[in-house]
Backbone as CSV, one residue per row, in Angstrom:
resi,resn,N_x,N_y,N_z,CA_x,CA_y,CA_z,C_x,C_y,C_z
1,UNK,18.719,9.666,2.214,18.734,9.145,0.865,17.327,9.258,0.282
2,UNK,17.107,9.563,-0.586,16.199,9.851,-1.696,15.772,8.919,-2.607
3,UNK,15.338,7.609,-2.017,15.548,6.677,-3.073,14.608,5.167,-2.861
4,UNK,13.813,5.022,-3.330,13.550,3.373,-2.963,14.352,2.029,-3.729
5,UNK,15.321,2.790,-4.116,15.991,1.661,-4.374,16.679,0.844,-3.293
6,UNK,16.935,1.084,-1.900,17.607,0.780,-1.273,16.706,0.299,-0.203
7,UNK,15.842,0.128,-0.652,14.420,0.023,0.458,14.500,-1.214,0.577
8,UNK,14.104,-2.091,2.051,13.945,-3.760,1.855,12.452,-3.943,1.771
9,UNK,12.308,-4.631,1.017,10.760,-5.259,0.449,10.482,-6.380,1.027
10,UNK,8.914,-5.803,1.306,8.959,-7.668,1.728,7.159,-7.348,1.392
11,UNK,6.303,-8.816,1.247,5.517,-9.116,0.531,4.742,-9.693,1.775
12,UNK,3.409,-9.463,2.259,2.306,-9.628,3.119,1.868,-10.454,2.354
13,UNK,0.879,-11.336,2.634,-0.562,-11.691,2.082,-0.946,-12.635,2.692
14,UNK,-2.140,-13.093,2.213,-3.751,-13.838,3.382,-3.436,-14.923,3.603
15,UNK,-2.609,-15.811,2.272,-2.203,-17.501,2.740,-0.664,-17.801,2.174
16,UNK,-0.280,-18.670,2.661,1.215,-18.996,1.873,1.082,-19.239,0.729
17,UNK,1.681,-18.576,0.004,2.130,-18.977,-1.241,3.572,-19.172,-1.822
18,UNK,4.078,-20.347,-2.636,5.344,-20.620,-2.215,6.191,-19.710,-3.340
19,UNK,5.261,-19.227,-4.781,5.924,-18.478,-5.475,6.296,-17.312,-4.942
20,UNK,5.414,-16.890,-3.748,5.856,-15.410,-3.232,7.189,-15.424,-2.640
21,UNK,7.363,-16.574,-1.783,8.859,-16.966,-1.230,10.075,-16.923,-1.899
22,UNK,9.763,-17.212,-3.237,10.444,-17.524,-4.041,10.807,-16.064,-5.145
23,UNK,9.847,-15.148,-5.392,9.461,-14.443,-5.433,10.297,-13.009,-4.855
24,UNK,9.749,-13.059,-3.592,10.527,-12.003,-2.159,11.675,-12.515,-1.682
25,UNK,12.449,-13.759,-1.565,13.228,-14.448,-0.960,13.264,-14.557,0.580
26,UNK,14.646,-14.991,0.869,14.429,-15.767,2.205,14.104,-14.537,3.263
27,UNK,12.710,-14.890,4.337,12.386,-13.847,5.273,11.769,-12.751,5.169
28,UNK,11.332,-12.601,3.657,11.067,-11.418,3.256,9.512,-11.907,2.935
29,UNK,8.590,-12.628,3.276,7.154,-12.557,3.335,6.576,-13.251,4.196
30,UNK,5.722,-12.645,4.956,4.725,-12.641,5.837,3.468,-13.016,5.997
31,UNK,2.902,-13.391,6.941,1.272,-13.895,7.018,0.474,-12.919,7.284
32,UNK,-0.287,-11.765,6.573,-1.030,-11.437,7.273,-2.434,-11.494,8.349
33,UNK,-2.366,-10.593,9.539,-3.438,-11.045,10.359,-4.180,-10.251,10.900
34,UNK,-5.397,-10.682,11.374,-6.200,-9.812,12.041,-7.718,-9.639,11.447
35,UNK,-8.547,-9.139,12.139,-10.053,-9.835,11.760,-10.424,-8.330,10.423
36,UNK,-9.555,-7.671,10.232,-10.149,-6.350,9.030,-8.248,-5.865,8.373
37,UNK,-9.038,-5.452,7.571,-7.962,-4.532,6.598,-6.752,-4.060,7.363
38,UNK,-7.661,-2.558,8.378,-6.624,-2.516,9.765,-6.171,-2.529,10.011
39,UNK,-6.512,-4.217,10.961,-5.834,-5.064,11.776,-4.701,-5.530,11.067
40,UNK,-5.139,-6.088,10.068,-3.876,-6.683,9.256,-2.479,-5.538,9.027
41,UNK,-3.082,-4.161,8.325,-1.645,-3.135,8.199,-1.149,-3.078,9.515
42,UNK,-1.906,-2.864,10.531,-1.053,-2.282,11.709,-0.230,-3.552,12.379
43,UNK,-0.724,-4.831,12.024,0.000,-6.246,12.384,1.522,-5.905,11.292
44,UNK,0.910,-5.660,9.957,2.799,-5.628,9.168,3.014,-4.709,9.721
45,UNK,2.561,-3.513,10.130,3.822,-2.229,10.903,4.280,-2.806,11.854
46,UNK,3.790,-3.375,12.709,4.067,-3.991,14.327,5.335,-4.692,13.636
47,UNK,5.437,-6.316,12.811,6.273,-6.949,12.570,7.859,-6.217,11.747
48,UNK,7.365,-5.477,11.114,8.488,-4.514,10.795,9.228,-3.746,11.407
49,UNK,8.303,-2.412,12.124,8.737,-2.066,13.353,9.930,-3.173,14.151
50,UNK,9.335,-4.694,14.451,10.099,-5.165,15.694,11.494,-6.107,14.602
51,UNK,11.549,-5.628,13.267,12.539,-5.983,12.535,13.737,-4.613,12.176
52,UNK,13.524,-3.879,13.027,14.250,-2.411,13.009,13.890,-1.440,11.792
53,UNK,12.826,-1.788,11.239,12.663,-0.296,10.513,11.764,0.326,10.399
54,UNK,12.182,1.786,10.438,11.501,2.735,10.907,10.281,3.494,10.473
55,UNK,10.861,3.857,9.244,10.034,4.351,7.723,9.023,3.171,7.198
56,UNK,7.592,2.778,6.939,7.564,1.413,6.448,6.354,2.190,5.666
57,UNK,5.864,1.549,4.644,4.998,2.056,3.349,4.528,1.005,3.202
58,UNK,3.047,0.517,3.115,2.413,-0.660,2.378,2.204,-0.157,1.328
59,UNK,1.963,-0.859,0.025,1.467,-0.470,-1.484,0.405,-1.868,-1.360
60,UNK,-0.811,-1.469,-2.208,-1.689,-2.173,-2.487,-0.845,-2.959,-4.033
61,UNK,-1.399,-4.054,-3.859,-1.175,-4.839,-4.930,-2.154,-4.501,-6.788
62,UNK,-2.960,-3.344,-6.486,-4.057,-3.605,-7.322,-3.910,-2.013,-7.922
63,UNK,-2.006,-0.892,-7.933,-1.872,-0.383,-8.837,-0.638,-0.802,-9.643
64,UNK,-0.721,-1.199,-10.532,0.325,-1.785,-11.103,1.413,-0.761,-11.898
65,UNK,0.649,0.386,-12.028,1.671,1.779,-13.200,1.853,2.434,-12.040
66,UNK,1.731,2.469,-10.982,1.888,3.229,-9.565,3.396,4.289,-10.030
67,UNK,3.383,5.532,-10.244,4.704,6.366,-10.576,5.586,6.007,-8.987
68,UNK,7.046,5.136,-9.331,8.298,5.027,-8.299,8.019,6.371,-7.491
69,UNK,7.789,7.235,-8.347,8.563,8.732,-7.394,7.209,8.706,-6.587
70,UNK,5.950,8.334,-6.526,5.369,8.602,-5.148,5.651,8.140,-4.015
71,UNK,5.880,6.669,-4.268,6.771,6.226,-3.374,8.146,6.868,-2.524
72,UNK,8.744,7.034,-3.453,10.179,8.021,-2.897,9.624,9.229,-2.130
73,UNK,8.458,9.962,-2.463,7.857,10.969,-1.807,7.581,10.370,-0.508
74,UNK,6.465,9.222,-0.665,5.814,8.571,0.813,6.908,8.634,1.955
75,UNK,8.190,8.063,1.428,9.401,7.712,2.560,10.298,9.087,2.842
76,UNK,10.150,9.669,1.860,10.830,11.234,2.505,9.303,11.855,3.444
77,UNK,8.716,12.075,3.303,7.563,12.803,4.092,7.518,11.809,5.523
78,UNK,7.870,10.504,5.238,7.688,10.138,6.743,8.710,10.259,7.198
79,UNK,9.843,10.884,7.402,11.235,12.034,7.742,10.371,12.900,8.688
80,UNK,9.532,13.665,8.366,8.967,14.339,9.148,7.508,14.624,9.724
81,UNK,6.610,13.700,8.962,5.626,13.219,9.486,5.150,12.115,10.442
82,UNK,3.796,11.724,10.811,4.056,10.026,11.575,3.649,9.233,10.836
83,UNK,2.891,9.342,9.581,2.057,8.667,8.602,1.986,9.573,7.364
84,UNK,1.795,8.577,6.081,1.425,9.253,5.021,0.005,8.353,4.076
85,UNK,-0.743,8.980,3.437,-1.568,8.116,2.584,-1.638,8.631,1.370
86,UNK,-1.486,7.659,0.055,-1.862,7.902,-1.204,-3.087,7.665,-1.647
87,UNK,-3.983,9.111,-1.311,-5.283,8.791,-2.316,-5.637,8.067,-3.288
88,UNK,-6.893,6.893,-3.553,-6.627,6.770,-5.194,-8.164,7.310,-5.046
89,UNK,-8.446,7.645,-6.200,-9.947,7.929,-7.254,-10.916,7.370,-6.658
90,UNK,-11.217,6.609,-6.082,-12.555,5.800,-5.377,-12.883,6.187,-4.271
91,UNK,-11.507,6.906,-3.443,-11.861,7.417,-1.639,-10.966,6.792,-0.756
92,UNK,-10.416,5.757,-1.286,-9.308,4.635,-0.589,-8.290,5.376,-0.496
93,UNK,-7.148,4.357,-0.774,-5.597,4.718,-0.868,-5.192,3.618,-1.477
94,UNK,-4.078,3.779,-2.034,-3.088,2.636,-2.693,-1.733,2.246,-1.937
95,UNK,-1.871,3.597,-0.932,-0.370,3.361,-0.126,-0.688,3.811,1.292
96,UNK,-0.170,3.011,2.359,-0.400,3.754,4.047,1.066,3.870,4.324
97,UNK,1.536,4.636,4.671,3.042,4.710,5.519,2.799,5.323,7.292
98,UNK,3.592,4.520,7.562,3.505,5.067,9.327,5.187,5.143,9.729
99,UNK,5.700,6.308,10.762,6.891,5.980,11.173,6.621,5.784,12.931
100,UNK,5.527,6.227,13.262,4.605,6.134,14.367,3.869,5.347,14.877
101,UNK,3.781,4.185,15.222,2.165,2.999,15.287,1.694,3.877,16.773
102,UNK,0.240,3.560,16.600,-0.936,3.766,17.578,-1.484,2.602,17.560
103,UNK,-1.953,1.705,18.738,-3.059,0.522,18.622,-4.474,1.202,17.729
104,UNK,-4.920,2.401,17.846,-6.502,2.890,17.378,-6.231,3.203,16.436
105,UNK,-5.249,2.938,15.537,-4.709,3.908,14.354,-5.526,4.233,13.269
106,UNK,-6.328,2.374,12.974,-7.197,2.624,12.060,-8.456,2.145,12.421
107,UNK,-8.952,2.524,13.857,-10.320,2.286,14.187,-11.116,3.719,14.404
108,UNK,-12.120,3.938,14.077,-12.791,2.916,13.360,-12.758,3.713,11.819
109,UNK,-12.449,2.762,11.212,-12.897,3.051,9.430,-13.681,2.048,8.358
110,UNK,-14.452,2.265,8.037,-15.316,1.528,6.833,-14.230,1.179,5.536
111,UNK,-14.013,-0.172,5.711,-13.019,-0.388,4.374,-13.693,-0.735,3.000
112,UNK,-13.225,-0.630,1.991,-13.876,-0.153,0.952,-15.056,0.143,0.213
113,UNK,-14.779,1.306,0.650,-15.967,2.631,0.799,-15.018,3.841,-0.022
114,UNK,-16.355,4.642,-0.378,-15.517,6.075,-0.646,-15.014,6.771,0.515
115,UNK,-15.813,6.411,1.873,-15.178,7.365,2.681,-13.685,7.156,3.694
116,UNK,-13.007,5.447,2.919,-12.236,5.061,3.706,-11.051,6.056,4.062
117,UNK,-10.559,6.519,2.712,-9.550,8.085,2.931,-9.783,8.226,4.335
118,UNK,-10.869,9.184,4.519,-11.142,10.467,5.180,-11.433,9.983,6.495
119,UNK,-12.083,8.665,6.682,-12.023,8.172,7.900,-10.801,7.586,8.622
120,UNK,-9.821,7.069,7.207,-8.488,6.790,8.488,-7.504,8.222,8.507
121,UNK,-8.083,8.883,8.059,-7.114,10.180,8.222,-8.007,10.863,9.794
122,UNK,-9.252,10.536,9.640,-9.835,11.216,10.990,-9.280,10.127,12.539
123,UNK,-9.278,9.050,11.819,-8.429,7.780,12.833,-6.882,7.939,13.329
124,UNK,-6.285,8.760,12.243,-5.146,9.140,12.317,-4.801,9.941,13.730
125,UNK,-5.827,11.150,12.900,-6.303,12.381,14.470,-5.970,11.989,15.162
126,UNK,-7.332,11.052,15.708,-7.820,10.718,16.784,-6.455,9.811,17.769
127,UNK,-5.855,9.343,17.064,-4.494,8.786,17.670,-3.426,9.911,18.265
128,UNK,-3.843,11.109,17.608,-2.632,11.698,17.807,-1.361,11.709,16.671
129,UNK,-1.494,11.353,15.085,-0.973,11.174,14.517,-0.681,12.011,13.265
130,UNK,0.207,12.611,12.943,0.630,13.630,12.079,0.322,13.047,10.807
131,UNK,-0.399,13.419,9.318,-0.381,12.784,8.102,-0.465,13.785,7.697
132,UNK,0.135,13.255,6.080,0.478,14.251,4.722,0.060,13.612,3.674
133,UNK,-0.378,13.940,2.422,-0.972,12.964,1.875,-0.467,13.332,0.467
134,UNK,-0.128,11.935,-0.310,1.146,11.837,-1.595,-0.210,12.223,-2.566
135,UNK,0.653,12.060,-3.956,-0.399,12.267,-4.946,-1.483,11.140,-4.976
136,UNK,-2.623,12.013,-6.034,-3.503,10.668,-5.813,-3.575,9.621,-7.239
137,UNK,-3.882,8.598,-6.815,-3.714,7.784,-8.574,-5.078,6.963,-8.676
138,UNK,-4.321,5.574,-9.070,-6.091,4.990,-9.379,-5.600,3.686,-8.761
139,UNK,-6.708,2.969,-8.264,-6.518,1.600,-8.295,-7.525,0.828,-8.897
140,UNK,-7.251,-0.614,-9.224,-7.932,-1.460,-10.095,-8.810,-2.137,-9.242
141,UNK,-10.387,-1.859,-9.114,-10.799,-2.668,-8.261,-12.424,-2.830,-9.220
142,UNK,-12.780,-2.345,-10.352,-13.630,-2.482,-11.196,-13.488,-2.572,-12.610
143,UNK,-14.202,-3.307,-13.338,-13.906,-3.834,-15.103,-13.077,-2.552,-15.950
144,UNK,-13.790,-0.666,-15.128,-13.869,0.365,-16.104,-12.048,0.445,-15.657
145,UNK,-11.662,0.353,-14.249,-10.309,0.332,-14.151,-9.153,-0.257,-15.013
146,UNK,-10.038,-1.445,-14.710,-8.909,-2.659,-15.844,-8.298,-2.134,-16.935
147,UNK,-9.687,-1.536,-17.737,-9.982,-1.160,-19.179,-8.841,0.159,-19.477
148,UNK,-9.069,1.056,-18.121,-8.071,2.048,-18.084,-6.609,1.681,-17.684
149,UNK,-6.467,0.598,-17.524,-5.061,-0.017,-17.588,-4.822,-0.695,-18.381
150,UNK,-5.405,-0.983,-19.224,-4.769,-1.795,-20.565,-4.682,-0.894,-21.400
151,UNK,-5.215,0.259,-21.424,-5.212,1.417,-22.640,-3.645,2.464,-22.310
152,UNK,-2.907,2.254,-20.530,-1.959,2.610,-20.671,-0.658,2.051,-21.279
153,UNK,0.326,2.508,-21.703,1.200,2.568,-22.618,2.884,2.367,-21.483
154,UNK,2.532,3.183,-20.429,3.408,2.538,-19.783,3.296,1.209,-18.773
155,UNK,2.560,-0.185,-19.416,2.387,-0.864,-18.461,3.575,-2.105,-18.512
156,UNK,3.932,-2.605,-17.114,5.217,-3.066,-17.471,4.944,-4.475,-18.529
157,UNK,6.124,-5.198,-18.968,6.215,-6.429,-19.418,5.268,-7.030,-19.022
158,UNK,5.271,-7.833,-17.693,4.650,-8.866,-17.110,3.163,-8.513,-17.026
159,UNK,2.568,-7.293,-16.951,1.157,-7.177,-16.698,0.476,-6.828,-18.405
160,UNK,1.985,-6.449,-19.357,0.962,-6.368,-20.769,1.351,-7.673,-21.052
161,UNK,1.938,-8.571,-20.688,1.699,-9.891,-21.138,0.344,-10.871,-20.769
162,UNK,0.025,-10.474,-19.566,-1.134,-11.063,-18.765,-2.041,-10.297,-19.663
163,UNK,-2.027,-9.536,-19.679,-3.522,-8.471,-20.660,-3.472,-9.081,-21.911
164,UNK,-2.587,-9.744,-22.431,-2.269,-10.106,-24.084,-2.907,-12.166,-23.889
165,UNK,-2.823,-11.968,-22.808,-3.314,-13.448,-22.534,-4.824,-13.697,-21.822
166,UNK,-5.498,-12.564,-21.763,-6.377,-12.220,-21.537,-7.435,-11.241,-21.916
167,UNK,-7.477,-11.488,-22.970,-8.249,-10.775,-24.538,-9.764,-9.903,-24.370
168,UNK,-10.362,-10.844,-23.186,-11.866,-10.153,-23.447,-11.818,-9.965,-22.247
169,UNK,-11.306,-9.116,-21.889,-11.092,-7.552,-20.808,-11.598,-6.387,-21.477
């Protein structure tokens, strides 16, 4: 199937929050753990993994116009890859997919850095791990980003409402 519509979602993050529960519904969010960036993805692959699925894709929270169809790409390519990453503009990624875990998967890499890309793709290697890499986009992690997301046109409801409530951006 060709599709993330059929995909189960579920929502990571650093502390409980009860809107996320509410949010993701029952079972569907998690604590993340572990002393780096990493630690923490390869902890949600581990917990997913031991929830039966196979294909798993993190998305960063910080692209909000992210095009569906890269996504749909990420989960067809891990069909035949062991991992995939979506470049963004800075050197990072916005998306990791694994259908493969390695414990070294993402050691060692410098997290946000320009060279984080290229170092977990050399981490990848070094595991023994097949990657393909989706298109690249942007993520929001500086004022000039923001600025380039409020000037887009396809941004959904909920984030041009937050921008409309938040003026001197």
């Amino acid at each position: 199937m060709n599709s993330i519509e059929s995909a189960s979602l579920y929502l990571f993050s650093d502390q409980e929050w009860p809107a996320f529960r509410e949010l993701a519904g029952p079972g569907r969010v998690g604590l993340q753990r572990g002393a780096d960036l990493g630690e923490k993805m390869l902890h949600c692959f581990e917990d997913l993994s031991q929830q039966g699925h196979d294909r798993k894709l993190i998305v960063g929270s910080d692209s909000p116009t992210l095009p569906p169809e890269y996504l749909r790409a990420g989960l067809e390519l891990l069909r035949e890859v062991d991992t995939v990453l979506g470049p963004s503009e800075d050197g990072g990624y916005y998306a990791v997919g694994c259908r493969s875990l390695q414990a070294g998967m993402f050691k060692p890499v410098s997290w946000s850095t320009e060279s984080t890309l290229a170092e977990t793709e050399r981490a990848f290697e070094r595991a023994g791990l097949t990657s393909e890499r989706l298109p690249t986009w942007y993520d929001i992690d500086t004022i000039e980003n923001l600025r380039r997301l409020v000037s887009e046109s396809d941004l959904s409801e909920h984030g041009r409402r937050w921008l409309d409530q938040n003026p001197d951006l």
